[in-house]
SEDREN-767371 format. One record per residue (C-alpha): residue in one letter; x, y, z. Coordinates in pm, 1 decimal, decimal comma. Layout:
<nodes>
> a:X:Y:Z
...
</nodes>
This chain:
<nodes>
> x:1047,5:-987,1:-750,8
> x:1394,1:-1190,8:-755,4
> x:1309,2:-1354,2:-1054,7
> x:1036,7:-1096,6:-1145,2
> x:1247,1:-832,7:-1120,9
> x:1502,2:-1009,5:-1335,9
> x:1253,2:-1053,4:-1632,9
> x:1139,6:-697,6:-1591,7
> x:1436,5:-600,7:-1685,3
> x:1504,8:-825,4:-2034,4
> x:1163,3:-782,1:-2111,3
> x:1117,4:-371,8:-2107,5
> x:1512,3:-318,6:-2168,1
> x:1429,8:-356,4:-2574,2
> x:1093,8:-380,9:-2730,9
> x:1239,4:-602,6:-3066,8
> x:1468,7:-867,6:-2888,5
> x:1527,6:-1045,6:-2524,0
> x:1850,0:-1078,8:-2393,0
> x:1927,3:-1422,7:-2358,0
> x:1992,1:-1615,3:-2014,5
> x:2296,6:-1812,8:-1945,7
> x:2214,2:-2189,1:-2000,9
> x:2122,2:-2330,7:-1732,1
> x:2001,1:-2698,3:-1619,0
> x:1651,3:-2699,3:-1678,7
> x:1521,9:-2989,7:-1466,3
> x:1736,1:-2794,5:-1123,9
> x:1617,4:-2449,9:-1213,9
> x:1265,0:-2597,8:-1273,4
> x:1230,5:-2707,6:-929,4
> x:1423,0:-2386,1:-786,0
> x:1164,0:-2210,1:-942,5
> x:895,6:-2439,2:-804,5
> x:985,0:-2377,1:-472,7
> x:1040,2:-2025,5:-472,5
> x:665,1:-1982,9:-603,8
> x:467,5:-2197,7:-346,9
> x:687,5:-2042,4:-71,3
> x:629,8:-1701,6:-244,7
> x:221,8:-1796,9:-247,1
> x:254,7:-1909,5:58,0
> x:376,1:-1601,1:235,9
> x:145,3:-1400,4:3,6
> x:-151,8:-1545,0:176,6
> x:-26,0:-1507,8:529,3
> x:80,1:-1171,4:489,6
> x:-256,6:-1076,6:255,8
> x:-457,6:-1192,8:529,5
> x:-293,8:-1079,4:841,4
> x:-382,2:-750,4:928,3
> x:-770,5:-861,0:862,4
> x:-728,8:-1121,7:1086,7
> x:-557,0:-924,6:1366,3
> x:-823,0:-663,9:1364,3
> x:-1088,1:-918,6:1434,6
> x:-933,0:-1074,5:1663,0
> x:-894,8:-745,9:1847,6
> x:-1214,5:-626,5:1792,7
> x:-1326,3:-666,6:2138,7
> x:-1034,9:-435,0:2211,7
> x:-1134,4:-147,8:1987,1
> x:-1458,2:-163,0:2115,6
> x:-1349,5:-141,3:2440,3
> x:-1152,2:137,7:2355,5
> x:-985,7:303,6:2686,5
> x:-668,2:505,2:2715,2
> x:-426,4:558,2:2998,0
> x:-279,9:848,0:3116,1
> x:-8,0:817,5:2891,0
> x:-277,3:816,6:2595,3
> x:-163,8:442,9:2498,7
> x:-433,6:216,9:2391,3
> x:-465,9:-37,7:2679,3
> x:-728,9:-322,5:2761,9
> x:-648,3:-463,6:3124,4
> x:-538,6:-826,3:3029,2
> x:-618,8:-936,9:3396,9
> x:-886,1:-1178,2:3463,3
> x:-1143,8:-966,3:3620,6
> x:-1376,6:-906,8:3364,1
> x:-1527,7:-534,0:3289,0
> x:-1939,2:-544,9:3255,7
> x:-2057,4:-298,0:2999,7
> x:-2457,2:-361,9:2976,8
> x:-2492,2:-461,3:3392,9
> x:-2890,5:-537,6:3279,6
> x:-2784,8:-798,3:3081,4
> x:-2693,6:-1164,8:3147,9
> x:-2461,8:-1107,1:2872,5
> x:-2175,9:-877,2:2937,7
> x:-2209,2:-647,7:2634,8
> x:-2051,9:-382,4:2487,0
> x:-2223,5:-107,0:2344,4
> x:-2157,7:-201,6:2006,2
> x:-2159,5:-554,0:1864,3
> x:-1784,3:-671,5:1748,3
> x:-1994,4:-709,8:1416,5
> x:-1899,3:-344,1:1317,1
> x:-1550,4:-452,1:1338,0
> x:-1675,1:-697,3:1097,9
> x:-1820,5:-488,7:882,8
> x:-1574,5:-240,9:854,7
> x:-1311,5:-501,2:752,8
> x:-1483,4:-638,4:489,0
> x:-1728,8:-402,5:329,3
> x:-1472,0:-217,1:130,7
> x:-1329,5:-583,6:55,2
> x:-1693,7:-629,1:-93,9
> x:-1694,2:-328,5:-288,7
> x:-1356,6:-414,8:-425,2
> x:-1453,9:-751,5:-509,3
> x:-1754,6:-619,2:-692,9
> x:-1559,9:-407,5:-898,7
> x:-1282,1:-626,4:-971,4
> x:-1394,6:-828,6:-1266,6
> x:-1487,2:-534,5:-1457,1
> x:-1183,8:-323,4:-1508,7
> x:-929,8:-427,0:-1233,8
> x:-779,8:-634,3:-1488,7
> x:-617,6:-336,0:-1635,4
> x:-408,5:-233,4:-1356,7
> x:-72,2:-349,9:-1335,2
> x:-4,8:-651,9:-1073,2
> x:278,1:-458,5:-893,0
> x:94,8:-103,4:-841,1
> x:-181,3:-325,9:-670,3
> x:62,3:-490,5:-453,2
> x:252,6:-194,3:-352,0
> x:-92,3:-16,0:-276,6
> x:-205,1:-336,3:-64,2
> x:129,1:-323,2:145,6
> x:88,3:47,2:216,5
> x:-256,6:34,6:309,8
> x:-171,7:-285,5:588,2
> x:101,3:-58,8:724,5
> x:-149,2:227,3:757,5
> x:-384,7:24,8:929,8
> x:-134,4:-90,8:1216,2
> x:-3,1:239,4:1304,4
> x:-409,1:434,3:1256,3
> x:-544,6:173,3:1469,5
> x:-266,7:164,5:1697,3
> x:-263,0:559,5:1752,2
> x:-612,2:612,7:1764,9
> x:-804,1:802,3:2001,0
> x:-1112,8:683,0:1949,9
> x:-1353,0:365,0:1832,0
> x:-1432,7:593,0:1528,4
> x:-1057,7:588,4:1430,0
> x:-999,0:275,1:1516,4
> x:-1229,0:213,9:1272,6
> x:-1074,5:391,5:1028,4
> x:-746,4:142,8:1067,1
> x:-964,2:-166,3:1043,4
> x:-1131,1:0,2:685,1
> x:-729,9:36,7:573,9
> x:-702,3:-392,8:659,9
> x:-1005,2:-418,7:427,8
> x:-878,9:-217,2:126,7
> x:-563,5:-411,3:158,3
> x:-702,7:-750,0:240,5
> x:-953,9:-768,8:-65,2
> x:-706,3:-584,9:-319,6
> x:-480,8:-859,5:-260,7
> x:-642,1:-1134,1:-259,3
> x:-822,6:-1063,4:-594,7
> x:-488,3:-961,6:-742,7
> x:-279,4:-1305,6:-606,4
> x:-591,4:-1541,3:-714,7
> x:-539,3:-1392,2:-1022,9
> x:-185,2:-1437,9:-1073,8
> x:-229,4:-1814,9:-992,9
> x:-362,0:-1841,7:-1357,7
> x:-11,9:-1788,2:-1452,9
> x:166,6:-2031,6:-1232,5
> x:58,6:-2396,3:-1233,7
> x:-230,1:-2495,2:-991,1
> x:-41,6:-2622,9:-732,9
> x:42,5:-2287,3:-598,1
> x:-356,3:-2224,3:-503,7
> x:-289,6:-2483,7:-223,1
> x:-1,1:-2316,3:-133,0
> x:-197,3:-1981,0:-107,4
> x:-493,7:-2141,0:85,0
> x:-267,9:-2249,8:329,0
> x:-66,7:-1931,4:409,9
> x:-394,0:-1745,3:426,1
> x:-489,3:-2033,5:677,8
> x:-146,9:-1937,5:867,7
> x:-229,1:-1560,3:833,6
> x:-579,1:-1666,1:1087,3
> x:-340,7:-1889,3:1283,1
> x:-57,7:-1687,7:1405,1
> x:-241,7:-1340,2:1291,7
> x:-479,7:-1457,3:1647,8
> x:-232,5:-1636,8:1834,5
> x:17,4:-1389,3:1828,5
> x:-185,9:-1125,6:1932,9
> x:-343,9:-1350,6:2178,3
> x:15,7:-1438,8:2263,2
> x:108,3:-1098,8:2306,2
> x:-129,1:-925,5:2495,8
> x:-161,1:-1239,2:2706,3
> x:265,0:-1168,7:2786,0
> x:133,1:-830,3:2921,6
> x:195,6:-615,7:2607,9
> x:-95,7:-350,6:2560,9
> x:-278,5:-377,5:2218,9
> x:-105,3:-52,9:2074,8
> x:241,1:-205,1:2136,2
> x:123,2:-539,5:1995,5
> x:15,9:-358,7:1691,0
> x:319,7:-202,6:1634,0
> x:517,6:-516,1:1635,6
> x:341,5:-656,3:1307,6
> x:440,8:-380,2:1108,2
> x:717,6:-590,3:973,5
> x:394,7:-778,5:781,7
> x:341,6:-540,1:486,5
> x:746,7:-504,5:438,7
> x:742,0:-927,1:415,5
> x:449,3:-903,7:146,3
> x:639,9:-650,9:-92,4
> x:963,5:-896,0:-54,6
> x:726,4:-1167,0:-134,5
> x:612,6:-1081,9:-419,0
> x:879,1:-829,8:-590,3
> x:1209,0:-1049,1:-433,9
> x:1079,4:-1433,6:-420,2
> x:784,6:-1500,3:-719,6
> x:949,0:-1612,8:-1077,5
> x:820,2:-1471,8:-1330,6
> x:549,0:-1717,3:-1514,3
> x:775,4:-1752,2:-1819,4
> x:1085,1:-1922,4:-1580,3
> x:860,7:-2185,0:-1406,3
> x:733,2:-2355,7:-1755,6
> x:1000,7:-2310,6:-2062,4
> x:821,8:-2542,4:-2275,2
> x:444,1:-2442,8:-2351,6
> x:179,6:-2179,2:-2243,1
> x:332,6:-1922,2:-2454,5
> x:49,9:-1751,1:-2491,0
> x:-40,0:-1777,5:-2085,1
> x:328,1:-1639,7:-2047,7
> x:246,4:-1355,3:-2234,2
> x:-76,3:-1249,8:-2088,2
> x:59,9:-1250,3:-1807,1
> x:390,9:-1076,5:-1886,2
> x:245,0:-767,5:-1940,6
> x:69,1:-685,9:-1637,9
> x:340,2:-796,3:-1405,4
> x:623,4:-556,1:-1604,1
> x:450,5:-311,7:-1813,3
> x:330,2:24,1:-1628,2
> x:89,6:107,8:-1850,2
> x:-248,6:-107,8:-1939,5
> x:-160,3:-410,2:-2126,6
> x:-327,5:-522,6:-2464,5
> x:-555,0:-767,7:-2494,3
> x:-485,2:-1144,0:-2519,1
> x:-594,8:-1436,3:-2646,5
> x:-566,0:-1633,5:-2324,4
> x:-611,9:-1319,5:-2081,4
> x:-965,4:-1215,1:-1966,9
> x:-945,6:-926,3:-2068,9
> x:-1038,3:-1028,8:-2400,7
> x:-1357,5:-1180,3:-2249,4
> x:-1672,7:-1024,1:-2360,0
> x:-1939,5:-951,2:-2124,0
> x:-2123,4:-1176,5:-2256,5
> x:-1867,1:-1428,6:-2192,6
> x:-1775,0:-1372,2:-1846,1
> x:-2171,0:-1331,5:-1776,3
> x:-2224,9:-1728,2:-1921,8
> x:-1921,9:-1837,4:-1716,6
> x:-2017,7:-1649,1:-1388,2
> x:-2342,1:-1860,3:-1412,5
> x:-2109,0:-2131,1:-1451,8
> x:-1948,6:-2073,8:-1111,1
> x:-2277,8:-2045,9:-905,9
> x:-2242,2:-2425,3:-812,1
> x:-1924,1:-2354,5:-657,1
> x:-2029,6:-1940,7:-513,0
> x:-2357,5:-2024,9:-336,9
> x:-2204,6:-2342,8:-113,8
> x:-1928,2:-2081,6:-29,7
> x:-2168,6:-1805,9:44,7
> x:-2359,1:-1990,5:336,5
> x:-2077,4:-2130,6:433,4
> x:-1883,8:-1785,9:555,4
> x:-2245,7:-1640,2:645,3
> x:-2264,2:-1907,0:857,0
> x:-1959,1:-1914,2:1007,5
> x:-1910,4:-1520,4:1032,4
> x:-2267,7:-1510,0:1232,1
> x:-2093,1:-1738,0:1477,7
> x:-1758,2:-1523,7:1504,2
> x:-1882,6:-1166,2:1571,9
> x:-2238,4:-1205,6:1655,8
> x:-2242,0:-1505,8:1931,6
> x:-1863,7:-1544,9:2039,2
> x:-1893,6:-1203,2:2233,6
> x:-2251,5:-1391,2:2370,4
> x:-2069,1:-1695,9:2450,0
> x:-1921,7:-1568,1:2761,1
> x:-1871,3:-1791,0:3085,7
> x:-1811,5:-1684,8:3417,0
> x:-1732,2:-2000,3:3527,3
> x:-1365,8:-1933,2:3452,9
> x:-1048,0:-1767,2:3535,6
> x:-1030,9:-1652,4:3192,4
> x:-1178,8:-1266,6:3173,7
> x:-1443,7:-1168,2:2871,0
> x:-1168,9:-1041,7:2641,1
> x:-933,9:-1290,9:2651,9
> x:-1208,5:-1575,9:2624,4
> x:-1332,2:-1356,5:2272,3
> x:-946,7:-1373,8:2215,9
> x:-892,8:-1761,4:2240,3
> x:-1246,4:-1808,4:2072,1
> x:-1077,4:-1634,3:1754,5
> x:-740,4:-1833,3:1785,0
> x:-967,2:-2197,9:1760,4
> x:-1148,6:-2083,4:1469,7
> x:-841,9:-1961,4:1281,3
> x:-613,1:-2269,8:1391,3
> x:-894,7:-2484,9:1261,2
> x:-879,7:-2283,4:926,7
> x:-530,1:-2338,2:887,6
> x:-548,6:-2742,9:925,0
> x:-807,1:-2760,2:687,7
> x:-682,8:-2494,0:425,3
> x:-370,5:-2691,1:429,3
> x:-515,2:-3040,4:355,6
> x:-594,7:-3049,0:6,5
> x:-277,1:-3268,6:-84,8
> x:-462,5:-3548,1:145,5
> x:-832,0:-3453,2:153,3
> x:-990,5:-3322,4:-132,2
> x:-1414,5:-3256,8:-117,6
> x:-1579,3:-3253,9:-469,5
> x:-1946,9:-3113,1:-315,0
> x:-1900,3:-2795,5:-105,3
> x:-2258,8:-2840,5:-19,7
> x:-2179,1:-3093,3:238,6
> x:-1963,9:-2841,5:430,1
> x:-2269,4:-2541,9:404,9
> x:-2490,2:-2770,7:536,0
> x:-2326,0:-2840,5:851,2
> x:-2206,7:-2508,5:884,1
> x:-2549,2:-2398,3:940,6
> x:-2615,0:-2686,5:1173,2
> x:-2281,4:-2499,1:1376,5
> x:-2500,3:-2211,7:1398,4
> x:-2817,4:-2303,8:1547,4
> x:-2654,8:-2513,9:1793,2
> x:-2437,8:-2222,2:1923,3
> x:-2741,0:-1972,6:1877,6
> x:-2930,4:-2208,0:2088,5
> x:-2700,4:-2235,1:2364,0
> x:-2695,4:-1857,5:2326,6
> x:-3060,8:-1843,0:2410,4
> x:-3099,7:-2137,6:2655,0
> x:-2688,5:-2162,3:2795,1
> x:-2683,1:-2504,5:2823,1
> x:-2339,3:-2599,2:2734,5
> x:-2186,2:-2670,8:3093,1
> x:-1812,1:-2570,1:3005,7
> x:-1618,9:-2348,0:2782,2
> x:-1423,3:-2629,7:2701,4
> x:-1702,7:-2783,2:2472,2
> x:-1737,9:-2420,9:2296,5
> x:-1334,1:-2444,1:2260,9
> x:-1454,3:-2792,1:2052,7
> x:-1717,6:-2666,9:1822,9
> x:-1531,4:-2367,2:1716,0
> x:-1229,3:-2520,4:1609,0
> x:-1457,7:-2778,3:1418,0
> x:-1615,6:-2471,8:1290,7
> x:-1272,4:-2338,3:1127,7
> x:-1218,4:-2662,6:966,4
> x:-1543,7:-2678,4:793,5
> x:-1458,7:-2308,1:673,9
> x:-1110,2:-2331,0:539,9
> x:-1218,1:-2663,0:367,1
> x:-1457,3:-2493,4:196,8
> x:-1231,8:-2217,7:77,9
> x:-918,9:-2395,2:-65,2
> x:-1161,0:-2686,3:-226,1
> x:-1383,5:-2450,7:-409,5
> x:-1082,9:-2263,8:-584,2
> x:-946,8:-2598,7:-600,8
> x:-1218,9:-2718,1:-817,2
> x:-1233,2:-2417,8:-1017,1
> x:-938,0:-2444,2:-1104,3
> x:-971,0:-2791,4:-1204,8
> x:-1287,1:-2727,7:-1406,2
> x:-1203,6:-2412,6:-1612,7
> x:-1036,9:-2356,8:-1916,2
> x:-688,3:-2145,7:-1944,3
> x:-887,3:-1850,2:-2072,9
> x:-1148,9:-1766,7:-1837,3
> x:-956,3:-1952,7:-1511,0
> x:-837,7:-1523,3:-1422,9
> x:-1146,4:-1432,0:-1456,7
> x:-1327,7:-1738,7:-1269,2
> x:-1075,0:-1717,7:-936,0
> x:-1166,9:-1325,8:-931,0
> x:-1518,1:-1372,9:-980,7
> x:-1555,9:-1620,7:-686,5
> x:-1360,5:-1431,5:-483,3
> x:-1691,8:-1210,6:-413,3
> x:-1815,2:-1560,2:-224,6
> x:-1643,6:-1535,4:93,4
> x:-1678,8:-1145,6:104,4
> x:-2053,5:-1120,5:22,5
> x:-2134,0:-1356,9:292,4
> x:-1936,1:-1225,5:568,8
> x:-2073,1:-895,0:510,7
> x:-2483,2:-1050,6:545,2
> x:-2397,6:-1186,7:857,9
> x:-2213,9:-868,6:988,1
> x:-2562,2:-686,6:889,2
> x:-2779,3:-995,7:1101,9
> x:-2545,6:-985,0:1364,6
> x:-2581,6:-630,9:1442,1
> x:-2994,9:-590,2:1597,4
> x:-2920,2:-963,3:1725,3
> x:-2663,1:-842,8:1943,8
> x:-2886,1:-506,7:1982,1
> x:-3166,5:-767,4:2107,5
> x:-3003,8:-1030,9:2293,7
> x:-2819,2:-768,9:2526,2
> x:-3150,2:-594,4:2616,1
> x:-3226,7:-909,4:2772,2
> x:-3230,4:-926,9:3135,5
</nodes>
């Protein structure tokens, strides 16, 4: 990091004494330093979240999985659409995009599981660098591959790098002052926004989904600058108090080896402790829960079922735009906290559910007339989503104390991921059933 990088250095150069900075006016390098973190968080969550949201919204690509005579990946991006299950009033593919699903976010689960038991003792920047690597690997696999099974492979390497991240930068905004959470819900927002739309964008210009992947590899390369070339380190961005929040954080973001145990780190948090405050958080985990299980069962098990032929728009690139909505309506709302804040994330389950049976209804029945109206109801279905993501951290982060606030914002960060990954497991018979329909 710019500033990270800087305090690496006078912190590890001598273990008894700091070399000391030039002075400096505090109130302009206060707000330099305030602006370099919530652009730094902000590009941290659009680059984090990127190469998860590209593979879903090219799921319906991978599962279509042809290859030219020039063995490049290639989905026709014409209009005529391809039938795969002609017995069905749904045009199916073999497999429900819910694998997809599930293999971008079951090692995210795993991850997430593991996290608040030991993950605490890795350095910050071994995480990171691990987390760029494996979204670069998943580009070029996916890209390259030969087959669904490899494809599949790529989209496991988005996963490992999605949920690393994000469980590593929720936990660095302990360290930084709460602001930058906003900052990071909103640049994951962006990641769904212009992750879809540019490979929307891009395949729709006549690019074939192996060239379009190989354009984003400059992602991963923008999320190491991020972090190693833009962050301050925690101590810059307050000079007068935290001291002890400075230094718990200090050591995992220079030192290469596991760092002691702090007062105000959670790694001095007995199980016992982080058991009474997990219970805590269940107020804020459950709402969150239905919420993406709700949401997710609408994305990969009914947008592939939501398929008009009443259009000039062909099955994929209706599946495309459907992701696109969802993720620009994530972005507005992720990005709203500064002028809409929501104390009960309950609210926002509830009618997240209500999103579902509508849409599973028209599944069934097909009574919605137009595509149009579908268009409507999923990006009202990404603003209930991403409203519920940056206002349950939000009040976390509110409602916890300096000590366990690392622990609580890695500990919900199972919310999202746990139920995404039910509704990837639901979705998959439901599609099995509804395409044996005639």
């Amino acid at each position: 990091m710019g500033g990270c990088a800087g305090s690496r250095r006078r912190f590890s150069d001598s273990e008894g004494e700091e070399t000391v900075p030039e002075p400096r006016l505090p109130l302009l390098d206060h707000q330099g330093a305030h602006w370099k973190n919530a652009v730094g968080f902000w590009l941290l969550g659009l680059c984090n979240n990127f190469s998860y949201v590209v593979m879903l919204s090219a799921a319906h690509d991978i599962l279509s999985h042809k290859r030219t005579s020039g063995n490049q990946s290639h989905v026709d991006p014409g209009p005529t659409p391809m039938p795969h299950n002609s017995s069905s009033r749904f045009d199916c593919n073999s497999v429900s995009t819910a694998a997809v699903l599930l293999a971008d976010i079951l090692p995210t689960l795993v991850i997430k599981l593991l996290a608040p038991l030991g993950l605490h003792l890795l350095p910050y920047s071994p995480r990171v660098l691990v987390s760029g690597i494996c979204a670069a690997g998943s580009f070029v696999l996916v890209a390259f591959s030969h087959s669904v099974g490899t494809s599949l492979c790529g989209v496991v390497f988005a996963s490992i790098s999605s949920g690393l991240g994000e469980v590593t930068f929720l936990s660095l905004t302990a360290f930084y002052p709460r602001a930058v959470i906003s900052w990071w819900s909103s640049g994951t927002g962006g990641a769904g926004l212009l992750g879809a739309l540019s490979y929307l964008g891009l395949t729709q210009a006549g690019l074939s989904p192996q060239q379009t992947l190989l354009s984003m590899l400059g992602i991963p390369a923008l999320l190491l600058a991020s972090y190693f070339l833009l962050l301050t380190s925690p101590e810059a961005q307050d000079p007068g108090g935290e001291e002890e929040a400075e230094s718990a954080a200090r050591q995992p973001l220079i030192r290469t080896e596991a760092p002691e145990s702090k007062p105000g780190s959670s790694s001095s948090l007995s199980l016992r402790e982080r058991w009474t405050v997990f219970k805590g958080l269940l107020w804020y985990i459950v709402p969150l829960v239905v919420v993406y299980f709700a949401e997710y069962f609408i994305n990969q098990g009914l947008f592939e079922l939501l398929f008009f032929r009443n259009t000039s728009l062909s099955h994929a690139q209706q599946y495309r735009w459907y992701q696109m909505l969802y993720q620009a309506g994530v972005f507005a709302s992720r990005s709203s906290l500064r002028c809409c804040r929501i104390r009960f994330t309950w609210a926002l389950a509830l009618l997240q559910c209500l999103n579902l049976v509508f849409l599973l209804a028209d599944v069934w029945f097909g009574f919605l007339p137009s595509i149009y109206l579908v268009f409507l109801i999923i990006l009202y279905e990404g603003l209930l989503g991403g409203a519920a993501y940056v206002n349950t951290f939000h009040n976390i982060a509110l409602e916890t104390s300096d000590e366990h606030r690392e622990f609580a914002m890695a500990a919900t960060c199972i919310s999202d991921t746990l139920g995404i990954s039910l509704s990837g497991l639901l979705a998959l018979p439901l599609h099995d059933f509804l395409c044996q329909l005639s």
